[in-house]
N, C-alpha and C positions, 0 to 999 in steps of 0.2 A: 092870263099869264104870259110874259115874255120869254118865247123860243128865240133869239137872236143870239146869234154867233155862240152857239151852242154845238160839242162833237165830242163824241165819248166812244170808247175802245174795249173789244167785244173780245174776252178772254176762253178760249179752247182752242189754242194749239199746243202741238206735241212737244211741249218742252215744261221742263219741272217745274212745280208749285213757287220755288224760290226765286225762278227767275222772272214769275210771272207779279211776283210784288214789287220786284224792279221795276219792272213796266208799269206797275201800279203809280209808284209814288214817281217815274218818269213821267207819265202821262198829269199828274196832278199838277208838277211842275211845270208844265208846259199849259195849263189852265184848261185844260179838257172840262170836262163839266160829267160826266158821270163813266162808269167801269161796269159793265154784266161780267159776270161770269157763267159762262157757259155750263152745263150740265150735262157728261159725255158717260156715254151707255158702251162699254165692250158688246160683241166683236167688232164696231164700227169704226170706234173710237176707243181711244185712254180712259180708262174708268177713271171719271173725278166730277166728284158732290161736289154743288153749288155753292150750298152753305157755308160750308167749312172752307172753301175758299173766300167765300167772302165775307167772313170773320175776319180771317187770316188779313184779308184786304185792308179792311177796317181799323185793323190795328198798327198798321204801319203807315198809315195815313190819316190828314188831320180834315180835309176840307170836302171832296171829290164824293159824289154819291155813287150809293153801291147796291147793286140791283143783283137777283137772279133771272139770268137768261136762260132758260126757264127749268123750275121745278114744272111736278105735274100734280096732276089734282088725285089720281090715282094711288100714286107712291109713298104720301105722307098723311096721318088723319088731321083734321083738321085743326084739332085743339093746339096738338105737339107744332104743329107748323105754326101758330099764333104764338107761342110760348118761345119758339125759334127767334122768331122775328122780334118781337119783344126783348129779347138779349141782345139781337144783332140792333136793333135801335137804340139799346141804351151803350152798349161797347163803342158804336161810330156814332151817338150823340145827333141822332136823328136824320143819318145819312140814308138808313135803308130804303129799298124799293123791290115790292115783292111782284117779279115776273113769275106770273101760272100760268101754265099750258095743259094740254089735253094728250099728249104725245103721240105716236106715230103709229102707223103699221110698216112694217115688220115689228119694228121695236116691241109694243104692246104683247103682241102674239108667245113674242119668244120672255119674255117674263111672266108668262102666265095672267097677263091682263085682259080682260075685255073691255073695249070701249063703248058701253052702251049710252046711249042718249050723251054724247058730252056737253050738248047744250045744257041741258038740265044740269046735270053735274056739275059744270062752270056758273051757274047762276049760284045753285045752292052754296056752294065753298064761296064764292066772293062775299056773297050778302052773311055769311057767319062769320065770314073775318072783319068786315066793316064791322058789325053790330060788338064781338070782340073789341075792336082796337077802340071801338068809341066806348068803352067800359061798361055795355050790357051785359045782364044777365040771359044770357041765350039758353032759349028752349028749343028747341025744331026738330023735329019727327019726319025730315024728308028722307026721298028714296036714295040719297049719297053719303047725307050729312046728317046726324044724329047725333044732340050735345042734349043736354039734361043736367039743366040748374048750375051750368056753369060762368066766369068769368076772367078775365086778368083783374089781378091786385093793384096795379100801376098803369096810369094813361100815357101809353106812348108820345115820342115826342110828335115824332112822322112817318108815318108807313103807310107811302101810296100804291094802290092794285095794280099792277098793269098786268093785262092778258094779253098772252102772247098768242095770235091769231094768223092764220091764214086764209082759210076758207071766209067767205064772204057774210055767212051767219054767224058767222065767231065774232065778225068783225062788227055787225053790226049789234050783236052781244054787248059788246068791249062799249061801242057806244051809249050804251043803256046803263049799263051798272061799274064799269072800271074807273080809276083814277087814270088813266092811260092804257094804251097800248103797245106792244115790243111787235113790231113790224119783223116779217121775215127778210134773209138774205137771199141772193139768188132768185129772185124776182125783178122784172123788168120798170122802167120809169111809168110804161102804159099799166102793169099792174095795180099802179098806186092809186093813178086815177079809178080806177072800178072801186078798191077796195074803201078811198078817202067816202063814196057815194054810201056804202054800206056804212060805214063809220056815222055819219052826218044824221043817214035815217035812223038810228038806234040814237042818237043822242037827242032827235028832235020826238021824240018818241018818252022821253023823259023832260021835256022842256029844258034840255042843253042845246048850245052849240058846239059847231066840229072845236071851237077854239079853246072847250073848257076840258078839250083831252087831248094829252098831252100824246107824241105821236113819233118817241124813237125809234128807228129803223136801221136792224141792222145791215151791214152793206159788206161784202165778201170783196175784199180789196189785195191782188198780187202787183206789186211794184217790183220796179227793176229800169235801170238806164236805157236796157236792151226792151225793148217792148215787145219784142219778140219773145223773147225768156220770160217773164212776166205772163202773157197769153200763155205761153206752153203751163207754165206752172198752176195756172187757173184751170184750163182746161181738163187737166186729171179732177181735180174737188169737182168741176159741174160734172164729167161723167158718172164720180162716184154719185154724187146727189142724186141726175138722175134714175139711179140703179136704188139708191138707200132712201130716198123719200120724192117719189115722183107724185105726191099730192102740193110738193110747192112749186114743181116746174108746170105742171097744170094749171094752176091757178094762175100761173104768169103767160100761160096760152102756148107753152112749147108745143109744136107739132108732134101729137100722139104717135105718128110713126116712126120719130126719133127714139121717143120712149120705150117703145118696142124694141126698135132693133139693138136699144143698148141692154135691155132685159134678156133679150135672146142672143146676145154676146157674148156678157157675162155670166148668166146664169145661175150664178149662184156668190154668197160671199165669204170669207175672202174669195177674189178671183185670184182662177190664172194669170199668170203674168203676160203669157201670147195671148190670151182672149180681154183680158186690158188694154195692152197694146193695140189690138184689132179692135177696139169700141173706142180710142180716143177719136180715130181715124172720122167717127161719123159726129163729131161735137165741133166745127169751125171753129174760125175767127169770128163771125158774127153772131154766134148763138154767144160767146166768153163775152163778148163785149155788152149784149144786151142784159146778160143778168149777173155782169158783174163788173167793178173797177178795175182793169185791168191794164198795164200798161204801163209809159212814165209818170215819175209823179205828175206832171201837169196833165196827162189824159186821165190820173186817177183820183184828182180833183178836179176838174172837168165833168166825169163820170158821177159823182159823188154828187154836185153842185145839183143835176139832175133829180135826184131823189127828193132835192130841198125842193126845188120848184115844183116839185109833183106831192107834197103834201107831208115830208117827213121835217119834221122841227128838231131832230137832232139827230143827224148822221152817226150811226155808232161804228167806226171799222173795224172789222174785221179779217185781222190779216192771216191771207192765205199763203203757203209759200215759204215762210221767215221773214226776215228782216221787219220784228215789230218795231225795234225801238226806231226807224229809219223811217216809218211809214209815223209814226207819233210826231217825229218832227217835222216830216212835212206837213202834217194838218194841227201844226200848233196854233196857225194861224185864223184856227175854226172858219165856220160859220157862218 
């Protein structure tokens, strides 16, 4: 497959459902090549479902493929989430792309989830959605997934899998059985390289190569004239990161003692506003720079450019900050 001059735009910020179709059909206009929508869990974030945003996506746009950044394998059973998808491929006429994940802890915890074996559990839900969209009759009596004599009526156009991974067994999961993979943000250029190695053995482990899976990556981008401002503005999102999902700053090899001291800063979430203040204090300029676009536009393509040579074949931004429509036009230019 050809990944060239390919970049697509990662929708979960704080601003309403309506203006994020704007940016929908701004970014299409400008020949972006695909749109996630994010999946945002209160008290972290704005409650707001995947799906139904990228329906919503779907339907005011004609060309631009439309991905979930990511559901989980948890949250929806498996049939209803085929039946989903199945409408959302014949509404955008074969745009969809179903990103699954495994979600997080804290997150897990406070919804009453446990994450047991996610490994198993991501195998079993991919391989019943393939066998679904390829119009079997699926039986399976596994320990996540349980269908019995069922099918879809109608062969999709196109619904390819991509798991959204971090850990390095996920990733080498993702090489074995996905259509792709949804790379994390806030992860460093050196990340990519570990995790493309785990990607390669999972795929050569199925007699694929790394090139027969597809490998967007979303990338945490604050722009601004002032590159100063831009840092500052990135700087809050890595602190909170580190505090709300330090298994991605891990993975990108942050110094554990940073981790630390921003957990016993903060404390607790929401934080204080003095003990936020007092945890940005220990996140630099170089820690914003390493796991994230940060900066003027030419440092935040520059920065981005990075991630392609390190093994993502489509940069998806992710703007942190505001200014999306500002950050769509300067990387109209893809890829």
């Amino acid at each position: 497959m050809s990944h060239k001059n390919r970049v697509g735009l990662y929708l979960i910020e704080k601003h309403p459902m309506k203006e994020s179709l704007e940016y929908a059909r701004l970014a299409e206009r400008n020949g972006f090549d695909c749109i996630w929508q994010g999946e945002e869990y209160p008290p972290f974030r704005e409650a707001r479902d995947s799906l139904i945003g990228a329906a919503a996506i779907a339907a005011v746009t004609k060309s631009i493929k439309i991905g979930t950044g990511v559901l989980h394998t948890w949250t929806r059973n498996v049939m209803t989430l085929a039946m989903a998808f199945a409408t959302l491929d014949e509404l955008s006429n074969g745009r969809a792309m179903l990103g699954i994940g495994i979600l997080w802890e804290p997150m897990a915890s406070m919804m009453g989830i446990t994450r047991t074996k996610p490994l198993k559990a991501m195998r079993e839900h991919v391989q019943a959605l393939h066998d679904l969209f390829d119009m079997k009759t699926v039986n399976t009596e596994g320990e996540f997934v349980k269908l019995r004599n069922v099918r879809l009526l109608k062969k999709p156009v196109s619904i390819p899998i991509y798991i959204g991974a971090t850990g390095f067994k996920m990733m080498e999961l993702a090489g074995q059985i996905a259509d792709g993979v949804l790379m994390n943000y806030l992860v460093s250029p050196e990340y990519n390289k570990k995790a493309l190695k785990s990607l390669s053995q999972g795929a050569e482990r199925t007699g694929r190569s790394i090139k027969d899976v597809d490998r967007p990556q979303l990338v945490a981008c604050s722009m601004d004239a002032d590159a100063d401002k831009a840092l500052d503005k990135a700087r809050r999102v890595v602190t909170e990161y580190l505090f709300l999902e330090p298994h991605i700053m891990k993975a990108s090899g942050i110094n554990p003692d940073v981790l630390e001291t921003i957990h016993k800063t903060l404390q607790d979430w929401p934080p204080k506003p003095d003990r936020l203040q007092a945890a940005l204090e220990f996140v630099d300029d170089n820690l914003v720079r390493t796991v994230c676009a940060a900066g003027t536009p030419d440092d935040c393509r520059r920065k981005v450019g990075e991630y392609v040579a390190t093994g993502s074949t489509c940069p998806v931004i992710c703007p942190i900050g505001g200014q999306v429509g500002e950050m769509i036009e300067a990387f109209s230019d893809s890829y």
